[in-house]
Every structure is written in structure tokens, then in C-alpha cells.
C-alpha positions in Angstrom: 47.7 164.5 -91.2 49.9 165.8 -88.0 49.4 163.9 -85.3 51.0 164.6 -81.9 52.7 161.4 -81.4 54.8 161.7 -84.7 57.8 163.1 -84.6 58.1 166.5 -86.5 60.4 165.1 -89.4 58.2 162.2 -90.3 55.3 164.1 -90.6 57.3 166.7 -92.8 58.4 163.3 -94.7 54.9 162.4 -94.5 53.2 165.3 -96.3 56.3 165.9 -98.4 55.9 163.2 -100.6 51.9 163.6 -100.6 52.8 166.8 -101.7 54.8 165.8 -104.9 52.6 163.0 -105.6 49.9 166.0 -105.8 52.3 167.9 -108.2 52.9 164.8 -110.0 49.4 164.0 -110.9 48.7 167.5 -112.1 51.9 167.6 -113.9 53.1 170.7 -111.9 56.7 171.3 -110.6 55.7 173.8 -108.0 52.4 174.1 -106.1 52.3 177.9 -107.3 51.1 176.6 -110.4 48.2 175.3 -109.2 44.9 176.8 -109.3 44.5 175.5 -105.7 47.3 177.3 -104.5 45.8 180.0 -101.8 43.6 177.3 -100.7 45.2 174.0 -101.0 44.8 172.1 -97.4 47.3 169.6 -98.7 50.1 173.0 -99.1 48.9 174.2 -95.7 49.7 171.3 -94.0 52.9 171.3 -95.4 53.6 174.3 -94.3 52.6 173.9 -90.4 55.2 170.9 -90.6 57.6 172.8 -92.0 57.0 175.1 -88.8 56.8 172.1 -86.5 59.9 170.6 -88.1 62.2 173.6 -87.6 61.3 174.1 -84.5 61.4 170.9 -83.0 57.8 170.2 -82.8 57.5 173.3 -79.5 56.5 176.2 -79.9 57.9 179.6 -80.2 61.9 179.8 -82.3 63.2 178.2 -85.0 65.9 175.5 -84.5 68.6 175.6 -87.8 
């Protein structure tokens, strides 16, 4: 899903609300609850744009 030409807040926009639709269609309110939760591409996506959101889309510190 992350592309290099997105910025890092549309992507976490992006995956964000394929994340909740995820949720949604399982009828879970937290990705915990899912069996799929260790190995869930969808949540570890999500969590690499986190990353790449707080820090700006560079590498190395955090951005807050």
C-alpha cells in the first residue's frame, strides 16, 4: 500500500480506514481481537505508516 510518492499522512489515512473497515467486517473493535493479529499484513502496514507518519516520511527520530 505505501508508495514513495504519497505523502506519509495520506498513506496513514489510507490504511487507517482499510484498517477499520477490516474491524468492521469482523465485528471487532480492536485488531487484538483478531485471530490474525501477529500476522495481519493489513496491521503491519499500518504500523510502518504510523512510523513513516511520525517521522515525516525519513528515517531515523520521531517528529511530535
Amino acid at each position: 500500500m505505501s508508495t514513495y510518492n504519497s505523502e506519509p499522512e495520506d498513506e496513514l489515512e489510507t490504511i487507517t480506514m482499510a484498517l477499520k473497515t477490516c474491524q468492521e467486517s469482523n465485528n471487532l473493535k480492536s485488531c487484538m481481537q483478531c485471530t490474525s493479529f501477529l500476522d495481519c499484513n493489513l496491521r503491519k502496514q499500518y504500523v510502518l505508516d504510523v512510523y513513516n507518519s511520525m517521522n515525516k516520511g525519513n528515517t531515523g527520530g520521531f517528529e511530535f
